[in-house]
N, CA, C and O of each residue as an XYZ file, in Angstrom:
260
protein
N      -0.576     -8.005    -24.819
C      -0.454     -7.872    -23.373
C      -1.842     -8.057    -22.762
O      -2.839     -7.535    -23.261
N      -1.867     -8.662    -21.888
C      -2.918     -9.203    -20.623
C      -3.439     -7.813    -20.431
O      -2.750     -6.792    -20.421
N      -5.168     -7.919    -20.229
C      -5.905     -6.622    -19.428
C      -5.565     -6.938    -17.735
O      -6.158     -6.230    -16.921
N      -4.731     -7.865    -17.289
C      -4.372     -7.631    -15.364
C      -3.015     -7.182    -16.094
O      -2.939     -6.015    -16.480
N      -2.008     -8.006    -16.284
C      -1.367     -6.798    -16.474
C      -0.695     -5.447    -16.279
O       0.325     -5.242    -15.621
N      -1.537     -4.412    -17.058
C      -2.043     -3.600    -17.198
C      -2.137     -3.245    -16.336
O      -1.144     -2.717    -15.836
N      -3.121     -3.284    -15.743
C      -3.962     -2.548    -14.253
C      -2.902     -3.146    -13.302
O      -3.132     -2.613    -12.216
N      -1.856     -3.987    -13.170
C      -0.993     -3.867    -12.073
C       0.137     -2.948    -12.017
O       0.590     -2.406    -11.009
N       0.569     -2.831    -13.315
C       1.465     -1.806    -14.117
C       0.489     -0.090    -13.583
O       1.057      0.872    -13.064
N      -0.618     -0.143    -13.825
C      -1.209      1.511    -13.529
C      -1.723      1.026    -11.767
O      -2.743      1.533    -11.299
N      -0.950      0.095    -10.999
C      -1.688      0.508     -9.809
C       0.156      0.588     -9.159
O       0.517      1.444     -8.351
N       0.935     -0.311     -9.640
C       2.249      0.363     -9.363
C       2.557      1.499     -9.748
O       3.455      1.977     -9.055
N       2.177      2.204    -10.625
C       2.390      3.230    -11.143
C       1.764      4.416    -10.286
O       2.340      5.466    -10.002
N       0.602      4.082     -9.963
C      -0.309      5.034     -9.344
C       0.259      5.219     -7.369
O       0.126      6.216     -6.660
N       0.754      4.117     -7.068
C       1.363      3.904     -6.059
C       2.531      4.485     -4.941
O       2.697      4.771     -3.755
N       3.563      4.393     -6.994
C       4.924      5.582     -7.009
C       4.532      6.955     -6.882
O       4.732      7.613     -5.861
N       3.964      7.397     -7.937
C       3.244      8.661     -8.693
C       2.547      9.581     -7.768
O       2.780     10.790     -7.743
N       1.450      8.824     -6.797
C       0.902     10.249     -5.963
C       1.783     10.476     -5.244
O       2.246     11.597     -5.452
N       2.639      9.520     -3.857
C       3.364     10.385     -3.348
C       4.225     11.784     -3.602
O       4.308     12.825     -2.949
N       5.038     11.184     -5.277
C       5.946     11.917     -5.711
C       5.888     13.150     -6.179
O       6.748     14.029     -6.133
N       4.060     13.177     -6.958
C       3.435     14.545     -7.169
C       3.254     15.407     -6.405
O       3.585     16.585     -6.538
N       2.643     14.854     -5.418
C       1.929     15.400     -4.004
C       3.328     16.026     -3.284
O       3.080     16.885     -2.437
N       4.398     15.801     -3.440
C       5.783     16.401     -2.602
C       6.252     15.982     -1.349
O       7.105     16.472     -0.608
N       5.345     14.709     -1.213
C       5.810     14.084     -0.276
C       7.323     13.067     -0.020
O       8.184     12.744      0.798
N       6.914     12.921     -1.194
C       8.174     11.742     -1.306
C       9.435     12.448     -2.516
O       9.503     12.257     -3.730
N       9.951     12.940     -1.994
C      11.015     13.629     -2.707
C      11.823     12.711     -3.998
O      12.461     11.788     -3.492
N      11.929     12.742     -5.324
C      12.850     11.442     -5.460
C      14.465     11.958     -4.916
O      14.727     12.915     -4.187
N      15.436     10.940     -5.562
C      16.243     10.723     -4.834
C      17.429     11.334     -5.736
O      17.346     10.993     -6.916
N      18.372     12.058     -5.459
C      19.158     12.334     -6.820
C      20.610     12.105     -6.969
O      21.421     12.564     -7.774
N      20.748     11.144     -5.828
C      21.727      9.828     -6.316
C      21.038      8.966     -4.928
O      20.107      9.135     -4.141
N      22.146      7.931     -5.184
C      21.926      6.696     -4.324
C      22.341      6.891     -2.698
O      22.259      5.913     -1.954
N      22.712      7.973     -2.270
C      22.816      8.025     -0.785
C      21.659      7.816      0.218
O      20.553      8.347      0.315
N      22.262      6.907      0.894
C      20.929      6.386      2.114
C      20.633      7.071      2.636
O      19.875      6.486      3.410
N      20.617      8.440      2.986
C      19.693      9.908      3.331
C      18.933     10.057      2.392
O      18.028     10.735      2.879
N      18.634      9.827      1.105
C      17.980     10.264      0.150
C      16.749      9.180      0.246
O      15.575      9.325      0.585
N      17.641      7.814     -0.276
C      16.352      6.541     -0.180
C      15.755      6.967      0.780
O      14.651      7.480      0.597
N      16.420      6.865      2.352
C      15.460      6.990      3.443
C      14.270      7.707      3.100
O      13.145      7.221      3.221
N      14.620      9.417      2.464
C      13.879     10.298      2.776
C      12.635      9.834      1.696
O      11.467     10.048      2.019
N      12.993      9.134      0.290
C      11.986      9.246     -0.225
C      11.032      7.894      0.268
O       9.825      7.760      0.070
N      11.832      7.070      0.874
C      10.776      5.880      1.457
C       9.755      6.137      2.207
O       8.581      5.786      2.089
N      10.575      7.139      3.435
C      10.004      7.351      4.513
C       8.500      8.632      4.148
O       7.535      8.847      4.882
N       8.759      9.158      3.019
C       7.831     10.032      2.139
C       6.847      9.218      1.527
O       5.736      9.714      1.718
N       6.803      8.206      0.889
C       6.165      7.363      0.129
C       5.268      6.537      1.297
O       4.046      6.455      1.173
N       5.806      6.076      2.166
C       4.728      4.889      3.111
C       4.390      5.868      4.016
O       3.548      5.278      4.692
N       4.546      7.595      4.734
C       3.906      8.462      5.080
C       2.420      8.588      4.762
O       1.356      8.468      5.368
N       2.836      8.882      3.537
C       1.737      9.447      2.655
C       0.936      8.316      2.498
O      -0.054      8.492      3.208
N       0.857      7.060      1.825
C       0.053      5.976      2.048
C      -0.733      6.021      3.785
O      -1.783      6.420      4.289
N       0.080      5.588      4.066
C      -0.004      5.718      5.655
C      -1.150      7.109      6.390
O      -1.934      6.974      7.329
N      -0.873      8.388      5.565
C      -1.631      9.587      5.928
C      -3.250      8.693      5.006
O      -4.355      8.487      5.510
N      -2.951      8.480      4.115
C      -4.386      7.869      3.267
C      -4.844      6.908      3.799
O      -6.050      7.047      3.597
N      -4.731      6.148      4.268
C      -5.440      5.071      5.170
C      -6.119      5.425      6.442
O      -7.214      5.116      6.910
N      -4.977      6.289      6.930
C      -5.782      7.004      7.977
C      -7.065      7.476      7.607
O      -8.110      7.042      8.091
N      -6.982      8.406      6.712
C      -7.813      9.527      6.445
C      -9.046      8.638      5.733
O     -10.128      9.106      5.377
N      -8.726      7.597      5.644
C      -9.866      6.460      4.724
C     -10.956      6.123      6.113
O     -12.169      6.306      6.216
N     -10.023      5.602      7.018
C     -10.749      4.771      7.582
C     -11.736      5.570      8.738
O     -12.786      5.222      9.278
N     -10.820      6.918      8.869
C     -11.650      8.042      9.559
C     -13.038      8.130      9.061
O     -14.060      7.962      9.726
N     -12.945      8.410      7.833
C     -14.170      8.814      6.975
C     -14.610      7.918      7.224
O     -15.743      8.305      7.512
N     -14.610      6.335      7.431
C     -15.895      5.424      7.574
C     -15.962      4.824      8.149
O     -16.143      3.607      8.098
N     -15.735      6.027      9.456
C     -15.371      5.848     11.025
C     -15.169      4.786     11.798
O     -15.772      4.478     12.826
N     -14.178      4.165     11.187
C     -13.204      2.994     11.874
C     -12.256      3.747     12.349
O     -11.910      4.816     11.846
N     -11.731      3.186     13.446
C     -10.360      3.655     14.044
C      -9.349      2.299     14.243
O      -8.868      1.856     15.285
N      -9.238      1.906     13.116
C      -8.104      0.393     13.281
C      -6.496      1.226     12.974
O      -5.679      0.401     12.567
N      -6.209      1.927     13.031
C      -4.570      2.779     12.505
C      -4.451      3.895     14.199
O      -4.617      5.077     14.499
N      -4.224      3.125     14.615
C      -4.097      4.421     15.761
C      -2.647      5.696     15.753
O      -1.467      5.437     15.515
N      -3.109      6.741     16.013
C      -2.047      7.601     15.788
C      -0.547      7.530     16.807
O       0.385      8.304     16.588
């Protein structure tokens, strides 16, 4: 196996993974579209809260609230 690969496999991984740790993104525990929603809408939150909080720190304001 390829070293990219790899590192696309641990950046999808890393992608899924914090939201889901962090308790943001609930998983889902069947297929009802209240559930997807909730864990989508949990998953691009949380990205979404990190970008913010990125670009604050190096005081850009391109994400307006």
């Amino acid at each position: 196996m390829r070293i990219g690969t790899i590192i696309v496999l641990v950046v999808i991984a890393l992608f899924l993974l914090l939201p889901i740790i962090s308790g943001r993104a609930p998983i889902p525990g069947d297929l009802k579209a209240r559930e997807i929603g909730l864990f989508l809408g949990g998953l691009f939150g949380y990205w979404l809260d990190a970008f913010r909080t990125m670009f604050s720190a190096l005081g850009m304001s391109i994400i307006k609230h």
